[in-house]
ZADO-1210 file (C-alpha; in nm, 4 decimals, padded with zeros to 6 digits):
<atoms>
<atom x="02.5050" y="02.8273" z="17.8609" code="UNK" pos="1"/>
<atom x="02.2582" y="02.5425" z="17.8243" code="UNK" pos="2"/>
<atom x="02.3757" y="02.2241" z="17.9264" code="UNK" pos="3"/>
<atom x="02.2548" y="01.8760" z="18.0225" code="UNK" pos="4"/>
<atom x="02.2917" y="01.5021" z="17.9869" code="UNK" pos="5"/>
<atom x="02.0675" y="01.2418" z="17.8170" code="UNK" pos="6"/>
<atom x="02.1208" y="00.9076" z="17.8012" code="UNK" pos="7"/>
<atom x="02.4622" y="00.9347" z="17.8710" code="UNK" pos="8"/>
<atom x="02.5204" y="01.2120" z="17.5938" code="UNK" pos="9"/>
<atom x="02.6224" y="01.6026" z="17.7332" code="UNK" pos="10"/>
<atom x="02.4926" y="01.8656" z="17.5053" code="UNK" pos="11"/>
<atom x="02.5705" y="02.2361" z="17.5173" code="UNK" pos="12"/>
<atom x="02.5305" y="02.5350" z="17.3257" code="UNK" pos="13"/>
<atom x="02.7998" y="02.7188" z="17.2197" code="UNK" pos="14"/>
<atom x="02.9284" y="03.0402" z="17.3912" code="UNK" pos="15"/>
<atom x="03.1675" y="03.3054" z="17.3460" code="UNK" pos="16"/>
<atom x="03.4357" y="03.1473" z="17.5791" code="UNK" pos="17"/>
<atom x="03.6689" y="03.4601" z="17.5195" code="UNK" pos="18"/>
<atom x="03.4420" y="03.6935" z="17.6238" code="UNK" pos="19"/>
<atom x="03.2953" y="03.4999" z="17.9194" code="UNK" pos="20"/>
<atom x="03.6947" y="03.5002" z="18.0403" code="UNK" pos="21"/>
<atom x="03.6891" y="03.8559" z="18.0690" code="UNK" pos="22"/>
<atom x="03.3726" y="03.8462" z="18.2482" code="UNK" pos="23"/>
<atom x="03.5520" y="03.6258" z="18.5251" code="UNK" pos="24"/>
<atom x="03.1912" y="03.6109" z="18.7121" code="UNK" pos="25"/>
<atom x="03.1285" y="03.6174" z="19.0809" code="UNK" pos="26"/>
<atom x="02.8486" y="03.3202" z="19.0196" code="UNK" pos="27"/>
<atom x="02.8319" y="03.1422" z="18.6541" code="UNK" pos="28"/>
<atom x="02.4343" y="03.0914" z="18.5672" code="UNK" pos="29"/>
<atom x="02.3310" y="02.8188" z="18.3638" code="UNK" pos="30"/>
<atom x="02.0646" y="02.6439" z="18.2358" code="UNK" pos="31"/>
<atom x="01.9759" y="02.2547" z="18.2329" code="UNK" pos="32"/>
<atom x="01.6359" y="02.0427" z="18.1743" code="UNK" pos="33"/>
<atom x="01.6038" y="02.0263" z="18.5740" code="UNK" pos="34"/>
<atom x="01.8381" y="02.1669" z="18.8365" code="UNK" pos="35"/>
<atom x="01.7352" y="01.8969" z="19.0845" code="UNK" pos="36"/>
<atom x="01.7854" y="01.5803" z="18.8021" code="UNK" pos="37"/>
<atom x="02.0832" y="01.8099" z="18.5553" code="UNK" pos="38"/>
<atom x="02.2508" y="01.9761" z="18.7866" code="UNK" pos="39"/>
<atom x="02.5587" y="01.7452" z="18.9136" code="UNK" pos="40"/>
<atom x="02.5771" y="01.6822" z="18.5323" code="UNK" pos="41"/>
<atom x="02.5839" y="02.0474" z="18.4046" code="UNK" pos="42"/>
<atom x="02.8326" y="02.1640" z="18.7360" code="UNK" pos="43"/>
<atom x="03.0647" y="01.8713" z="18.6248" code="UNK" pos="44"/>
<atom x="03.0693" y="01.9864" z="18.2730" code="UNK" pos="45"/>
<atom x="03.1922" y="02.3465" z="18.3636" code="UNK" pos="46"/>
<atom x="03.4035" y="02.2685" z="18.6288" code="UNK" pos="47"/>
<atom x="03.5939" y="01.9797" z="18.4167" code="UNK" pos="48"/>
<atom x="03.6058" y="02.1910" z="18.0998" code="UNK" pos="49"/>
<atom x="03.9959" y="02.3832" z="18.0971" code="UNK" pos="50"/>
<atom x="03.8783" y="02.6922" z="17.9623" code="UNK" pos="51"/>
<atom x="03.6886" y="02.7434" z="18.2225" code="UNK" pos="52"/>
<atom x="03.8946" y="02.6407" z="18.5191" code="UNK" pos="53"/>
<atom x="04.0298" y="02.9901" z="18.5948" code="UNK" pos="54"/>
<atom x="03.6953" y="03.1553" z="18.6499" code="UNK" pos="55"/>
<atom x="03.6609" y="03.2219" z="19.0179" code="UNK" pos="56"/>
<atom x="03.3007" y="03.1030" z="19.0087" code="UNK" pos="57"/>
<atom x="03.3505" y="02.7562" z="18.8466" code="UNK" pos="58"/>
<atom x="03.6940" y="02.7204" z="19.0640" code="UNK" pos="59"/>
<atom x="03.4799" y="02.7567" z="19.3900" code="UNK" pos="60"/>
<atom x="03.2088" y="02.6071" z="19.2475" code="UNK" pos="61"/>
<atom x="02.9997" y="02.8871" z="19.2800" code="UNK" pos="62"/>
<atom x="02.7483" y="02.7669" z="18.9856" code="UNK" pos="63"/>
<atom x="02.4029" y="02.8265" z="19.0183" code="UNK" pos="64"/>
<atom x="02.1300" y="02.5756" z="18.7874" code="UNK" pos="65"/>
<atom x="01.8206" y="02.6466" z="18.6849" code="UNK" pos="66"/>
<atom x="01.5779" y="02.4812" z="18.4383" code="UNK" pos="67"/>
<atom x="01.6107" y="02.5917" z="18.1260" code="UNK" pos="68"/>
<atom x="01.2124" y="02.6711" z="18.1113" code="UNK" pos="69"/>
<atom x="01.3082" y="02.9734" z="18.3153" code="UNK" pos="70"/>
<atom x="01.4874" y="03.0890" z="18.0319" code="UNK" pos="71"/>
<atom x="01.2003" y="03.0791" z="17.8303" code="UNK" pos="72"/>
<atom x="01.0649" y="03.3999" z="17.6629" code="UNK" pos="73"/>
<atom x="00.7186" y="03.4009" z="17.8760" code="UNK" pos="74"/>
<atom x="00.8570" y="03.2859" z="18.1796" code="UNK" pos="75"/>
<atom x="00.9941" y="03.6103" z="18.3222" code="UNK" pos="76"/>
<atom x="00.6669" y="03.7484" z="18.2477" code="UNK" pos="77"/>
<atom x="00.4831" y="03.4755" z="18.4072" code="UNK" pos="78"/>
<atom x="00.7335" y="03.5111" z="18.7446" code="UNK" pos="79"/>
<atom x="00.7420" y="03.8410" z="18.7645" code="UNK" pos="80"/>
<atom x="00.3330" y="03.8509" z="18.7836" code="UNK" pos="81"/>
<atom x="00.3373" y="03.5902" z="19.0059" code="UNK" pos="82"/>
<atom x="00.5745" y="03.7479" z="19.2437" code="UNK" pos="83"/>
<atom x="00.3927" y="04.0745" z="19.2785" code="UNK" pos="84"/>
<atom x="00.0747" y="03.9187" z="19.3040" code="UNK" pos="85"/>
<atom x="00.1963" y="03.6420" z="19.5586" code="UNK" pos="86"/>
<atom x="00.3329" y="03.9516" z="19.7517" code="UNK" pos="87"/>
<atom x="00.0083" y="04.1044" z="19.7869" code="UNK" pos="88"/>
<atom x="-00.2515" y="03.8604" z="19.8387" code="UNK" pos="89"/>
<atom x="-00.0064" y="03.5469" z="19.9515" code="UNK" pos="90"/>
<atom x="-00.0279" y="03.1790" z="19.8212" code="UNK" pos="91"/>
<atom x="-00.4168" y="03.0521" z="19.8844" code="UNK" pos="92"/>
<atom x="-00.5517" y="03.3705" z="19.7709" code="UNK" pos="93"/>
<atom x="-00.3658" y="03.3810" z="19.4521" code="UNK" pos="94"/>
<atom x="-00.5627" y="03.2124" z="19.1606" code="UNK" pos="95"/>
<atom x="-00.2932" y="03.1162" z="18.8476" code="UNK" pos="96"/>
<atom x="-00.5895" y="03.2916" z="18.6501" code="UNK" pos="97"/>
<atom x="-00.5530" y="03.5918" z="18.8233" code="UNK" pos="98"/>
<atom x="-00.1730" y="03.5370" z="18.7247" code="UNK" pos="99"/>
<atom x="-00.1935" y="03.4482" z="18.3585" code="UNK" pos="100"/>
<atom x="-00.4354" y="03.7451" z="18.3044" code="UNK" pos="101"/>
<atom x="-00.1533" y="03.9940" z="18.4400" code="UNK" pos="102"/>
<atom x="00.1339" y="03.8689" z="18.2442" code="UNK" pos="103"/>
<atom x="-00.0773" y="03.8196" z="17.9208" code="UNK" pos="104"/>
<atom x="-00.0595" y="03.4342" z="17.8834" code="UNK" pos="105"/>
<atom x="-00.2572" y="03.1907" z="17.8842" code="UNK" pos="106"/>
<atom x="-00.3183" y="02.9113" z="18.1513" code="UNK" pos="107"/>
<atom x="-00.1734" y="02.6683" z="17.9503" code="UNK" pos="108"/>
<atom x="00.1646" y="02.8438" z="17.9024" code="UNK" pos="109"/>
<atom x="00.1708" y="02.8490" z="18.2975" code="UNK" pos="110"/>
<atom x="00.0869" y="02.4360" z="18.3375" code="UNK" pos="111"/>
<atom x="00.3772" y="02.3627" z="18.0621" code="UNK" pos="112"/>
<atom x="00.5991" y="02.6043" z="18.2209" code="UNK" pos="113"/>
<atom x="00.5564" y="02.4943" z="18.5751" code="UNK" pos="114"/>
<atom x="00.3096" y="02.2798" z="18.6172" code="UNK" pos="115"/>
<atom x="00.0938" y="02.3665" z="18.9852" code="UNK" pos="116"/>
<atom x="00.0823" y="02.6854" z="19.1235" code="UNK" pos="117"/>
<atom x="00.2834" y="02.4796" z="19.4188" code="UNK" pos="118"/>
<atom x="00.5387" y="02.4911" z="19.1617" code="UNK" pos="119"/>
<atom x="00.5042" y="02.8132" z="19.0273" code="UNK" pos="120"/>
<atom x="00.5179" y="02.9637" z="19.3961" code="UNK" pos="121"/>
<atom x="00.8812" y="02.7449" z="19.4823" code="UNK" pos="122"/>
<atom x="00.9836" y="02.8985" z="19.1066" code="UNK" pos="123"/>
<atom x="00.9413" y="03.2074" z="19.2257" code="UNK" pos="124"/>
<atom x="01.1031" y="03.1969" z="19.5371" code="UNK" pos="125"/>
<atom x="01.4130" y="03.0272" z="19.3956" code="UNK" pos="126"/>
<atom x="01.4647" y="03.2277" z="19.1367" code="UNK" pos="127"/>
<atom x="01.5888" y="03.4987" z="19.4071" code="UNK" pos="128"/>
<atom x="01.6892" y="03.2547" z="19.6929" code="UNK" pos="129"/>
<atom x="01.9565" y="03.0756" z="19.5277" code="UNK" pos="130"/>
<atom x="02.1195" y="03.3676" z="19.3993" code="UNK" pos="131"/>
<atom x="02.1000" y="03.5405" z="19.7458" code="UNK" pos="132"/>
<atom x="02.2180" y="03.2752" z="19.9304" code="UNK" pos="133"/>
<atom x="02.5041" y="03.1618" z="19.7429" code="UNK" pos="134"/>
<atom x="02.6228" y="03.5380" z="19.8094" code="UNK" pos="135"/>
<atom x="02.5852" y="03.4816" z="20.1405" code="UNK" pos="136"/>
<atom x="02.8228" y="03.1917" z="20.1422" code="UNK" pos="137"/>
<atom x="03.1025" y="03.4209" z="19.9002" code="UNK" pos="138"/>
<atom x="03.0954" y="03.6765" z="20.1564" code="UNK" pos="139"/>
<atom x="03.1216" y="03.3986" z="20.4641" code="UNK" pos="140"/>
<atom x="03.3494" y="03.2036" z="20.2450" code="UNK" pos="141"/>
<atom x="03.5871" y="03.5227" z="20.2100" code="UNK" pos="142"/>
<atom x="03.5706" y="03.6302" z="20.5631" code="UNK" pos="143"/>
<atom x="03.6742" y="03.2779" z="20.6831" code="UNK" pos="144"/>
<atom x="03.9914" y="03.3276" z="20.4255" code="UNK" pos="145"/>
<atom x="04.1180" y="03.6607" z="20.5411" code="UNK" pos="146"/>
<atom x="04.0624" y="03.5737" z="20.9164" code="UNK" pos="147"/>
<atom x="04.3146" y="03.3103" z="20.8149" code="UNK" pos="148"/>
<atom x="04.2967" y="03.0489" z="21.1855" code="UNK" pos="149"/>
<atom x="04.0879" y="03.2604" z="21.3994" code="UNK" pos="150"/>
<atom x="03.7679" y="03.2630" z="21.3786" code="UNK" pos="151"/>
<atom x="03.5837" y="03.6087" z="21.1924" code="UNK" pos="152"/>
<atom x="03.3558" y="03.7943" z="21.4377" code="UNK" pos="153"/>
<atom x="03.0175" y="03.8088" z="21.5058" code="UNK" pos="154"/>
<atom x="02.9307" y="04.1553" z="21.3478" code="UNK" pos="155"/>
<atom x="03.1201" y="04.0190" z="21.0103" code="UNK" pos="156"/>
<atom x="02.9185" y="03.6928" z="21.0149" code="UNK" pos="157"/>
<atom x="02.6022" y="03.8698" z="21.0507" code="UNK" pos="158"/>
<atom x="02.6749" y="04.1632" z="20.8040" code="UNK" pos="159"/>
<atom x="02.7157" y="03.8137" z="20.5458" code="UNK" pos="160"/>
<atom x="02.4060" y="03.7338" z="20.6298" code="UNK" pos="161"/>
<atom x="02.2673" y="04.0710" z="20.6046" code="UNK" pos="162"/>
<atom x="02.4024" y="04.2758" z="20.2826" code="UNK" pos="163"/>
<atom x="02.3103" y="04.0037" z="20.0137" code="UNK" pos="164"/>
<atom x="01.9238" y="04.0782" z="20.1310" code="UNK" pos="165"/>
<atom x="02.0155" y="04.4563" z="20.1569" code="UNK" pos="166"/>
<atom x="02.1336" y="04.4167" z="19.8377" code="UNK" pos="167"/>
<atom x="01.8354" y="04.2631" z="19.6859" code="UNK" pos="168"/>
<atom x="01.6113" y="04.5353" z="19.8825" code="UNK" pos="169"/>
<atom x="01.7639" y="04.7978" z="19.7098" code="UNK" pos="170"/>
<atom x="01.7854" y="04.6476" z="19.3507" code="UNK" pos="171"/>
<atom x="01.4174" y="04.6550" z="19.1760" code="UNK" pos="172"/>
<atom x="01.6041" y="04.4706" z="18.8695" code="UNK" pos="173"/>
<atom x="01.6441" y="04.1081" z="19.1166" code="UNK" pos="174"/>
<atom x="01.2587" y="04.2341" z="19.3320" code="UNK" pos="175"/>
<atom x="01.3615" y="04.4595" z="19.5620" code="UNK" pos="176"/>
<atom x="01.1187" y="04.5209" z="19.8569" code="UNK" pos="177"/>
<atom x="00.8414" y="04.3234" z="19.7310" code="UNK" pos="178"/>
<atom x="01.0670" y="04.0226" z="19.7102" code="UNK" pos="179"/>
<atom x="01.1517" y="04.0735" z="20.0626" code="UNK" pos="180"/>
<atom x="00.7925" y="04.1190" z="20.1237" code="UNK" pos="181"/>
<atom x="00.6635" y="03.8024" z="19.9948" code="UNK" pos="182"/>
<atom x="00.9672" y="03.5925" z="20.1067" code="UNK" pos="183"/>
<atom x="00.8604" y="03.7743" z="20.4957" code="UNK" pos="184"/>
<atom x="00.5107" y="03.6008" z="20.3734" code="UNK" pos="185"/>
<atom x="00.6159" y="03.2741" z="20.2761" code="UNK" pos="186"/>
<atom x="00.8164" y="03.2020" z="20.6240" code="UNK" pos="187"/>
<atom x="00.4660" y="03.3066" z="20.8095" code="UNK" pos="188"/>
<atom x="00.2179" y="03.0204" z="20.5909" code="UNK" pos="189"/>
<atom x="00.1332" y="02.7083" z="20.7372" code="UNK" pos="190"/>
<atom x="00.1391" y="02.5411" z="20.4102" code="UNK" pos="191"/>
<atom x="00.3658" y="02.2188" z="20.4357" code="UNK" pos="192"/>
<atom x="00.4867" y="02.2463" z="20.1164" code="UNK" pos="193"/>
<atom x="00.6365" y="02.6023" z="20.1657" code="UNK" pos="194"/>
<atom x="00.7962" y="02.5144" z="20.5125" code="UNK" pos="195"/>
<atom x="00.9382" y="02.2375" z="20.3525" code="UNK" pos="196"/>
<atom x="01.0924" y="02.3993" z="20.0584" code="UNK" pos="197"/>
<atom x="01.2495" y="02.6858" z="20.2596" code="UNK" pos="198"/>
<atom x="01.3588" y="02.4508" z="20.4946" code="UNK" pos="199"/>
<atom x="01.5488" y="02.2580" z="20.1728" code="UNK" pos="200"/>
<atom x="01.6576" y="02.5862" z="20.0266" code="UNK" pos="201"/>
<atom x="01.8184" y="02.6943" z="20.3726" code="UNK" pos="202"/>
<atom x="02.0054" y="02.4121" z="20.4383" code="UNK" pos="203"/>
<atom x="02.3488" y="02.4490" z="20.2933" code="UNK" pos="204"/>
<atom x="02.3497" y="02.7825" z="20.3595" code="UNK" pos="205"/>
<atom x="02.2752" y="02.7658" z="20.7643" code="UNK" pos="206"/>
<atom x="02.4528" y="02.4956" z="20.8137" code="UNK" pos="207"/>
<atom x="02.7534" y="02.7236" z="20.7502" code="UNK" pos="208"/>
<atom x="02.6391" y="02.9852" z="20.8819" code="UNK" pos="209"/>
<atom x="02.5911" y="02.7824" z="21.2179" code="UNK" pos="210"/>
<atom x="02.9354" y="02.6241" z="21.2199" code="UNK" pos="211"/>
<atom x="03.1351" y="03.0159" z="21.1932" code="UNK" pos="212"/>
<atom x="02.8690" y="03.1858" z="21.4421" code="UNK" pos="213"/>
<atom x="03.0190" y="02.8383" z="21.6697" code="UNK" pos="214"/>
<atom x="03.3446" y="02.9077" z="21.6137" code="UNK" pos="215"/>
<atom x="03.2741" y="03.2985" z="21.7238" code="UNK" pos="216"/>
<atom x="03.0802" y="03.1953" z="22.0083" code="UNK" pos="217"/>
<atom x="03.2578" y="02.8968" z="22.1905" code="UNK" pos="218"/>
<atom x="03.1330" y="02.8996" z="22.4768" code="UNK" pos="219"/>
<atom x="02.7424" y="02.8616" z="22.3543" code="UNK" pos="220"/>
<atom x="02.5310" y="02.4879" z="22.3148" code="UNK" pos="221"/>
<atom x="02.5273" y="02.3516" z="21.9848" code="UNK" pos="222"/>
<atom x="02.1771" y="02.3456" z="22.1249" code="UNK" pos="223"/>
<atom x="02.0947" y="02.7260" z="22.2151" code="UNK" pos="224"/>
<atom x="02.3176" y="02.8163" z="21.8967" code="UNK" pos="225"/>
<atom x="02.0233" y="02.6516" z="21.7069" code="UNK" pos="226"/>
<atom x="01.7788" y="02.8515" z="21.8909" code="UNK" pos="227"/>
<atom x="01.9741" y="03.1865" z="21.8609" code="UNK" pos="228"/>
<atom x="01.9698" y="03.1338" z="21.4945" code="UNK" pos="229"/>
<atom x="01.6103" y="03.0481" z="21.4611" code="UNK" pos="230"/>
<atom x="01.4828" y="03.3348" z="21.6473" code="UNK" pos="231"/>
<atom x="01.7092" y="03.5408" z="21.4386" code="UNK" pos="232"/>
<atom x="01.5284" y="03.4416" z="21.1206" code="UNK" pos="233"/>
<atom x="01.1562" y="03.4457" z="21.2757" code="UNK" pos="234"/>
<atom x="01.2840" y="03.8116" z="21.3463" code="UNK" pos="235"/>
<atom x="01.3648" y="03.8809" z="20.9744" code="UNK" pos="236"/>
<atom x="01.1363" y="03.7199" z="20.8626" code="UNK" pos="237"/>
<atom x="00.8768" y="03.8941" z="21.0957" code="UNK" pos="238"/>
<atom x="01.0381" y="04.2480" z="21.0096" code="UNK" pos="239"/>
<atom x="01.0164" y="04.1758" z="20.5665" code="UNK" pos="240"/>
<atom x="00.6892" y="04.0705" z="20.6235" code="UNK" pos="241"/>
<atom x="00.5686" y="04.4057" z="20.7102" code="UNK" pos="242"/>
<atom x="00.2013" y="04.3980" z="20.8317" code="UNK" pos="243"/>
<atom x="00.1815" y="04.4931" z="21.1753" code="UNK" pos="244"/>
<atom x="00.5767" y="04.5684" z="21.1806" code="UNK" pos="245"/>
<atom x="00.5387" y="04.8271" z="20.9604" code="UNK" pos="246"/>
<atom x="00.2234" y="05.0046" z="21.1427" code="UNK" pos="247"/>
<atom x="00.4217" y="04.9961" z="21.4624" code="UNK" pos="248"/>
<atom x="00.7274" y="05.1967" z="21.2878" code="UNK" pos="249"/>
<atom x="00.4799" y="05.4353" z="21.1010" code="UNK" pos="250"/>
<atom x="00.4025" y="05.5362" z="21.4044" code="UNK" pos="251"/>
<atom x="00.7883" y="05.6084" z="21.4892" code="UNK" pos="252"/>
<atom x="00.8871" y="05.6967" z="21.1544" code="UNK" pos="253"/>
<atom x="00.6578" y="05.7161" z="20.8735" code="UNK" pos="254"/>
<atom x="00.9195" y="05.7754" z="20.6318" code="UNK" pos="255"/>
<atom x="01.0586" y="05.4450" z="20.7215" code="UNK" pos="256"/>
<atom x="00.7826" y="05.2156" z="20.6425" code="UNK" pos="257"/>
<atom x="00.8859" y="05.1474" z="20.2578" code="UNK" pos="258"/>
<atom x="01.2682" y="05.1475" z="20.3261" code="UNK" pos="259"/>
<atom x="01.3532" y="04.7627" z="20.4063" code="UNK" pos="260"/>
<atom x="01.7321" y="04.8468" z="20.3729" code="UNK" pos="261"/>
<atom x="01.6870" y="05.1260" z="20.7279" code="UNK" pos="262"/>
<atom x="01.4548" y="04.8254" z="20.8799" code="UNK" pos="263"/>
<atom x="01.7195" y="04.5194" z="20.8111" code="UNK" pos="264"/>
<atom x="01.9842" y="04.8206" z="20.9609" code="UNK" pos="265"/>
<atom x="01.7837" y="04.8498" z="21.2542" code="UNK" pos="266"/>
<atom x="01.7468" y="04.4986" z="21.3402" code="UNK" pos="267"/>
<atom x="02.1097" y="04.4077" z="21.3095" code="UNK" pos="268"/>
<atom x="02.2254" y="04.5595" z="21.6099" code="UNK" pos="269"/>
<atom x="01.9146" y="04.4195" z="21.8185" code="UNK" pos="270"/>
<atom x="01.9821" y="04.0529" z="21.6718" code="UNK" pos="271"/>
<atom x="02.3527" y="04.0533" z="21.7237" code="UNK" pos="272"/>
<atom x="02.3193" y="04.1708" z="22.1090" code="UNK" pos="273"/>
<atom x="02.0589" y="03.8433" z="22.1342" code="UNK" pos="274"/>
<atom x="02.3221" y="03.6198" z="21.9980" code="UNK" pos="275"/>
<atom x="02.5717" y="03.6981" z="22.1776" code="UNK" pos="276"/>
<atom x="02.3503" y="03.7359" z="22.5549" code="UNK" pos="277"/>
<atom x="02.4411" y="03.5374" z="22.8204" code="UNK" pos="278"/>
<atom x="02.3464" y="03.2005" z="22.8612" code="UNK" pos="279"/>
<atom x="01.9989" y="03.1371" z="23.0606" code="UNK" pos="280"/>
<atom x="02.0075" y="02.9761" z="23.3581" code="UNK" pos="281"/>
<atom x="01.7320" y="02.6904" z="23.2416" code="UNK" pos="282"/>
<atom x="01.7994" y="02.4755" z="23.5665" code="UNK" pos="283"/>
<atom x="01.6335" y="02.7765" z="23.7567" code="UNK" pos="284"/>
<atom x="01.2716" y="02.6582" z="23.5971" code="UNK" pos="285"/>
<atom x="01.0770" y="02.4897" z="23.7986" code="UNK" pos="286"/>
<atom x="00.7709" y="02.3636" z="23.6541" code="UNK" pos="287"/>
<atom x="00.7050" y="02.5780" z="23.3608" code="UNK" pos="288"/>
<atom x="00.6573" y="02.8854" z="23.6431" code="UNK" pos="289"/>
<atom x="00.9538" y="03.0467" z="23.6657" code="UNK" pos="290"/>
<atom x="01.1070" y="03.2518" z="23.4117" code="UNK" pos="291"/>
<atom x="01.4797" y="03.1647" z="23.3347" code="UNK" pos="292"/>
<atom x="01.7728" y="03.4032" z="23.5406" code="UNK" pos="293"/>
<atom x="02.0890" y="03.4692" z="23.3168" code="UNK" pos="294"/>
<atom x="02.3738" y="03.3799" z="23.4086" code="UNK" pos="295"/>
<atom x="02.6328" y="03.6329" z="23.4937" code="UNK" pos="296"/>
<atom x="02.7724" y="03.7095" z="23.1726" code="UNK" pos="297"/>
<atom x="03.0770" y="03.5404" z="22.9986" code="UNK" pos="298"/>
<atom x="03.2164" y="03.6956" z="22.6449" code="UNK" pos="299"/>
<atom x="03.2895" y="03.5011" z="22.3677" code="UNK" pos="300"/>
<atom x="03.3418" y="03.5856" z="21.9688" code="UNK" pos="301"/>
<atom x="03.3292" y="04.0272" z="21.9631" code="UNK" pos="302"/>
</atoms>
């Protein structure tokens, strides 16, 4: 479904409503001239139209916009080149003729398309972040409901945090590992543009994730929550990135190298024992010399 507003006028095209009632989707994709300018528009539409209301996507609002020049028949071609080629040499090394010669367009396709390769990059990223991290919130969202008024644990928040990006390592059809690989690469550049659209594209989804990994852990600082959570993605990060990660476990475990569902497996237990670690005892520092003593330990979440 296509759908936007101009000048106070909503058009649509028309879809098979019968058949997308059977679907009953987990997410409902659609299109619109921007997501940042049609979005509110095109999410109103759906979630105000009555056939639709009983879809458990457009109920929970679990819509996901993108422009409709994504759609396009030489965009896929144009991402999916990008992507691989982004993976391998990252952003500054990248030329957008290097990327319109390996999906067989021309330059011009790729300015009307996206305009800069700053916005040809963010395209690419989105087009897998959005989807993955409105799973993420589904999966927190449905924890949250079956642990009913206590608060879900910290191995089930994590694991919602985890299996959407297992999920996407394993799938070559939504970029697999080199998706992984590139988004690993994107949280490492210094570009302010990048830091700033991740940080954007993050948002809604940490925010949550911070408030239920509160609730499971009491007894921890807003403040050191924050931390917890940001070493938790350097660590990710850090681990999809590969580099020299993945020399260090070819060492180990050659076989292990090209498997980023064993690696994220690997790091869960090792990130959930950091988050839940006593607290440091930062009043012990003294002048930047001495390293902080924990505190005896105190339990809270599981």
């Amino acid at each position: 479904m296509n759908a936007g507003a101009q000048d106070g006028i909503v058009e649509h095209q028309s879809v098979d409503m019968e058949r997308v009632l059977r679907i009953d989707p987990d997410l409902f994709v659609c299109g619109a001239p921007s997501a940042a300018e049609g979005g509110s528009a095109t999410k109103s539409l759906l979630i105000s139209a009555a056939p639709l209301a009983s879809l458990t996507a457009v109920r929970e609002q679990r819509i996901l916009v993108i422009p409709s020049i994504l759609l396009s028949a030489d965009s896929p071609a144009i991402l999916d080149a990008a992507e691989a080629l982004f993976m391998e040499h990252g952003f500054e090394a990248t030329s957008l003729r290097a990327i319109t010669a390996a999906a067989s367009v021309n330059l011009a396709a790729v300015n009307y398309h996206f305009g800069s390769k700053e916005e040809l990059f963010e395209a690419v990223l989105k087009r897998r972040l959005d989807p993955m991290n409105l799973r993420r919130v589904a999966l927190l969202d449905q924890l949250e409901r079956d642990a009913g008024n206590a608060a879900p644990g910290c191995e089930r928040i994590l694991a919602a945090l985890f299996i959407p990006a297992l999920e996407l390592a394993r799938d070559r059809r939504v970029g697999g590992a080199n998706f992984l690989r590139l988004l690993g690469r994107a949280y490492a550049d210094p570009a302010p543009f990048i830091r700033k659209f991740l940080s954007a594209q993050y948002a809604t989804m940490i925010t949550r994730f911070k408030a239920a990994f509160g609730r499971a852990l009491p007894h921890l600082p807003a403040k050191e929550l924050s931390w917890r959570l940001h070493f938790i993605m350097g660590a990710l990060s850090y681990t999809l990135a590969g580099t020299d990660a993945l020399k260090l476990i070819a060492e180990l475990n050659p076989r292990e190298t090209t498997n980023d569902a064993v690696l994220l497996e690997r790091l869960a237990p090792f990130l959930l024992a950091g988050l839940k670690a006593p607290l440091p005892d930062l009043d012990e520092v003294s002048g930047g010399t001495e390293r902080a003593r924990p505190r005896a330990s105190r339990r809270g979440g599981d």
